[in-house]
Each structure stands twice: as C-alpha cells, then as structure tokens.
C-alpha positions as CSV (number, residue, x, y, z in Angstrom):
1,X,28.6,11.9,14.8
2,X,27.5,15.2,16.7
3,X,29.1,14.8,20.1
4,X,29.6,11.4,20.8
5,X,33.3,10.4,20.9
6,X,34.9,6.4,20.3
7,X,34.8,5.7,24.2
8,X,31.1,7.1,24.1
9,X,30.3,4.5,21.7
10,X,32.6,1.8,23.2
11,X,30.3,2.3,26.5
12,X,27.2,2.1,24.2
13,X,28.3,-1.0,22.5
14,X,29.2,-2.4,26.1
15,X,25.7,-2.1,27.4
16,X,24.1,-3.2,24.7
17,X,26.2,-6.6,24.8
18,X,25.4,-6.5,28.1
19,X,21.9,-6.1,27.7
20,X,20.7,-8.6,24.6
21,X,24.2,-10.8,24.7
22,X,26.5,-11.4,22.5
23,X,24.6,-14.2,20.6
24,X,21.5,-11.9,20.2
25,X,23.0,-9.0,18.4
26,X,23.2,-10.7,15.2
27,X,19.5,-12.0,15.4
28,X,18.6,-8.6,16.7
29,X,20.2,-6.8,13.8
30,X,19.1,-9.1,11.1
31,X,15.6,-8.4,12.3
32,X,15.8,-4.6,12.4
33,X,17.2,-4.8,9.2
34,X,14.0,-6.9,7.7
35,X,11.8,-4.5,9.3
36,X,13.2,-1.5,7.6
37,X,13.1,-3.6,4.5
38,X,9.4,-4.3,4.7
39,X,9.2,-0.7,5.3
40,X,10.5,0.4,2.3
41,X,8.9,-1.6,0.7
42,X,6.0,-1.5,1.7
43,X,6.2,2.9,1.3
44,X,7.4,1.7,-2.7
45,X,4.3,0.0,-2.6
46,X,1.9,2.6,-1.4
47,X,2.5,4.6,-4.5
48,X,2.4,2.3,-6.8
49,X,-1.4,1.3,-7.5
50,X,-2.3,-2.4,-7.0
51,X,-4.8,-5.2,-7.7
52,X,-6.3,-4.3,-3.7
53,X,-6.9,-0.7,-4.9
54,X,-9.0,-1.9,-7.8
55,X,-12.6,-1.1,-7.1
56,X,-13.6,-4.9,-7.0
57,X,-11.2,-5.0,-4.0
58,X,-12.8,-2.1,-2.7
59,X,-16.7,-3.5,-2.8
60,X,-15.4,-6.6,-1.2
61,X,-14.4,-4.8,1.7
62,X,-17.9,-3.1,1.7
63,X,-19.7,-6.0,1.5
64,X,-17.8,-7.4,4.3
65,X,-18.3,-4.7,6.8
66,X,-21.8,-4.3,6.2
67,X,-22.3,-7.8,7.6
68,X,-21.4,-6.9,11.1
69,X,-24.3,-7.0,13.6
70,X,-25.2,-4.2,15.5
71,X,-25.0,-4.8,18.9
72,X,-28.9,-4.8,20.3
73,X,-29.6,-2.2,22.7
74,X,-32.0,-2.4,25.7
75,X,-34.5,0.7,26.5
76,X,-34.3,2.0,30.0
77,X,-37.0,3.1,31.9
C-alpha cells in the first residue's frame, strides 16, 4: 500500500496497542465495523423509498413543528 513498508505498519500496529490495549482492539474493531454497517445500510436505505417518505409521515412532521412557541420578544425603548 503506497509507501508504507511491513516495519512501517509493525510501528503503527505497536502504537495503536499501545494506545487502546490489547483487550480494546477487538471491541474497537467490532464497533467500527457496525458503524460502517449502519452506514451502508442506512445509504441502501436512502434510495429505497419508505413508509417515513409517505406523505402522512411528512404532515406529521408539519404538524409537529408548527406547535413550537415563538419565543416572546420585548420592545425597547
């Protein structure tokens, strides 16, 4: 990969097991891995339309936001 050589990735492997400890790493990876799980997923998702794109979803989210007091403002003399 590009420029990095075996002992330049032996040093990066050291300082990362320096860093997190040896009992973190696999917790650490399982939890990157998740994350770009939910990502794809979530991008598969995204294209595919869904029950909260219908416009019933859509008018419920209307209907909440235009609940929200405005904030009262005081005239200055």
């Amino acid at each position: 990969m590009g420029s990095f050589s075996t002992s330049h990735w032996l040093i990066v492997l050291a300082i990362v097991v320096l860093l997190f400890g040896a009992k973190k790493i696999p917790d650490l990876a399982k939890s990157i891995g998740q994350g770009i799980k939910g990502f794809k997923k979530e991008m598969r998702d995204e294209d595919e339309p869904t029950a909260s794109t219908t416009p019933e979803a859509h008018k419920h989210v209307e209907s909440a936001t235009t609940n929200v007091e405005t904030p009262k403002t005081t005239s200055q003399a």
